[in-house]
C-alpha positions as CSV (number, residue, x, y, z in Angstrom):
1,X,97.8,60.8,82.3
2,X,96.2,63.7,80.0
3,X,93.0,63.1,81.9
4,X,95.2,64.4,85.1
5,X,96.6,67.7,83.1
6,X,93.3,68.6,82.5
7,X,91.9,68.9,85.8
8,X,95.0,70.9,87.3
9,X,94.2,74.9,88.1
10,X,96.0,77.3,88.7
11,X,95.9,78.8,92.6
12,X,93.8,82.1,91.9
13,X,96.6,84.1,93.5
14,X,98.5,82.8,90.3
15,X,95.7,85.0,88.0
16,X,96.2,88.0,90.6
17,X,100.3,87.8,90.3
18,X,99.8,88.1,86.9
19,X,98.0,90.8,86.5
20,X,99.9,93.0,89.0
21,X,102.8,92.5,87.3
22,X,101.6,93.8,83.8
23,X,100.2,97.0,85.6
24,X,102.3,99.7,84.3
25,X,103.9,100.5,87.6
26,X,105.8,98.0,88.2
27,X,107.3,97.7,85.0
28,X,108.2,101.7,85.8
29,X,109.5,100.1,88.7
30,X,111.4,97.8,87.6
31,X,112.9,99.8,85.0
32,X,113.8,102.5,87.4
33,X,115.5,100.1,89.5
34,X,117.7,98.5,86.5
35,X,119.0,102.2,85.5
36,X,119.4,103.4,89.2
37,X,122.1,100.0,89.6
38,X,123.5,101.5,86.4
39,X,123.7,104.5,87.0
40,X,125.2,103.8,90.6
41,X,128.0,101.7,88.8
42,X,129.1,104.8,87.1
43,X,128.9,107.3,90.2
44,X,130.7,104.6,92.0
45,X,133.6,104.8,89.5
46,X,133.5,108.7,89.6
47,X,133.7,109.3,92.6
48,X,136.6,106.4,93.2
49,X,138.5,107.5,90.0
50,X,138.0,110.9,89.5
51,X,136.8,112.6,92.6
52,X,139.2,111.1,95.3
53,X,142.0,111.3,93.7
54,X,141.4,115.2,92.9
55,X,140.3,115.7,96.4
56,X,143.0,113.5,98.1
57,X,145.5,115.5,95.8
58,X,143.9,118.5,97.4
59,X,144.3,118.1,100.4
60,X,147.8,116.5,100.2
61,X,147.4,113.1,98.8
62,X,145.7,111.5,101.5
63,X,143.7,108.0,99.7
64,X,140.5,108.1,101.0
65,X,140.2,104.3,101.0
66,X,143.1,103.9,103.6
67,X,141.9,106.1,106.2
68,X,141.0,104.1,109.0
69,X,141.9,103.7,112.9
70,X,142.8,100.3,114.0
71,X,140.6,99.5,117.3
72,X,142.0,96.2,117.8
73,X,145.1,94.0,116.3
74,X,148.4,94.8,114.1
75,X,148.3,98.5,112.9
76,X,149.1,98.3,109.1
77,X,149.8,100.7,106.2
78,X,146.4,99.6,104.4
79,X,143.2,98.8,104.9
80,X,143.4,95.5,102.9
81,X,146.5,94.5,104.7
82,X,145.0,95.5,108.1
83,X,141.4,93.6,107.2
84,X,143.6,90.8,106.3
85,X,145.8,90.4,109.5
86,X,141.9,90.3,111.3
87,X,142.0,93.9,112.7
88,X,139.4,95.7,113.9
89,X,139.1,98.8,112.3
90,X,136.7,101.8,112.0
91,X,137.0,102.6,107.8
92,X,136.6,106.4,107.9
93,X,137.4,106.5,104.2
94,X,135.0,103.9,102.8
95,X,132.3,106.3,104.9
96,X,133.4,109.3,103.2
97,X,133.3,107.9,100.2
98,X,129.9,106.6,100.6
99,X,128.5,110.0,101.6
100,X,130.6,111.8,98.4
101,X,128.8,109.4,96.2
102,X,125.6,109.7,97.8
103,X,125.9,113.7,97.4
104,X,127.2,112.9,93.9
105,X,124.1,110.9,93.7
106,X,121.5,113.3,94.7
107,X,122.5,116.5,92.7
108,X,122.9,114.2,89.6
109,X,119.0,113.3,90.1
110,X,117.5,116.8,91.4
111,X,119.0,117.9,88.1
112,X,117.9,115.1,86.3
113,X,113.9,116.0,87.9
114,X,114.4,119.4,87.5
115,X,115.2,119.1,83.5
116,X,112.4,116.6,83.5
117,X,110.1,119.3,85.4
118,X,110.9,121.7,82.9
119,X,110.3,119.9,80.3
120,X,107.0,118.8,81.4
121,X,106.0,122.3,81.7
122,X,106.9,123.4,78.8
123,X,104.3,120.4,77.3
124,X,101.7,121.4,79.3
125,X,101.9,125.3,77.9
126,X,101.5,124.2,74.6
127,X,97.7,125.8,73.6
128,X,95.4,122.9,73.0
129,X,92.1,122.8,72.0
130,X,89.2,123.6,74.1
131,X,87.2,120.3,74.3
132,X,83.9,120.6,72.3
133,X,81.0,121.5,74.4
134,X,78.9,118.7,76.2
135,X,75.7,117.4,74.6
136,X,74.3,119.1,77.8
137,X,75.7,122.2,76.9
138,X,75.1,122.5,73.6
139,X,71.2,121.5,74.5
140,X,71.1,124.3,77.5
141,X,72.5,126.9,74.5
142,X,69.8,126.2,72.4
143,X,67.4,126.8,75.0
144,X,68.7,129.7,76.4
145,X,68.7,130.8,72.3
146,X,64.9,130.1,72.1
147,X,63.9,131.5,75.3
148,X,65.8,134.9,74.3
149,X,63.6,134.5,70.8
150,X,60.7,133.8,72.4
151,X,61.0,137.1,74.7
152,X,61.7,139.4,71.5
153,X,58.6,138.2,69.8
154,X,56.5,138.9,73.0
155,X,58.2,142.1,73.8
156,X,55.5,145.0,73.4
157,X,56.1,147.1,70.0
158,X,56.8,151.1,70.8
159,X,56.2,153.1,67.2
């Protein structure tokens, strides 16, 4: 039974999976993706328990969440009841609040990549050293140096 172990290999795509998931992008990736659900859990609750309420208060308590037409079947007070009795319904509200949170959403990250820009930039102006010369360089400077010596000490004399 050992004997069987021993001989058992791995598919090569096993070797390949491997490797493509230590590159540093996916883990990025896969990071990004794990704060975005976070981060979407917390607009979600802004914009359901902060922003509509404000804006439904606004514009004379109207709940976003129950504004919907009825196509088909019993028309009801809410959308839950309404769902529940097996209406048909277009849900107007849930659609505005998908595209408050998705504006909510988009300013949160340009300002997120703007402050991230910025502070990129402000990296890249710190002064840095200038890289030492190249071995090629430093050997075209000395001859250039002993050509200019060698055209002094051949120059004609004037006295």
């Amino acid at each position: 039974m050992a004997d069987l172990k021993s001989h058992v290999h791995a598919p090569g795509w096993v070797g390949e999976f491997r490797a493509f998931i230590m590159r540093g992008n996916v883990v990025d990736l896969a990071v990004g993706v794990i704060i975005g659900a976070a981060f979407t859990s917390i607009v979600n609750s802004l914009v359901k328990d902060i922003f509509n309420p404000l804006i439904g208060l606004l514009i004379g308590g109207i709940d976003f969440s129950n504004l919907f037409i009825t196509l088909k079947g019993p028309h009801l007070a809410t959308l839950a009841e309404a769902q529940k009795a097996g209406a048909v319904t277009l849900n107007i509200g849930l659609f505005l609040n998908a595209v408050i949170q998705f504006l909510i959403v988009a300013v949160a990250i340009f300002w997120m990549v703007k402050a991230l820009t910025r502070l990129h930039v402000r990296e890249d102006e710190e002064p840095k050293a200038p890289p030492p010369p190249s071995k090629t360089e430093v050997l075209l400077e000395q001859i250039r140096d002993e050509l200019a010596a060698n055209n002094k000490d051949q120059a004609p004399h004037q006295g």
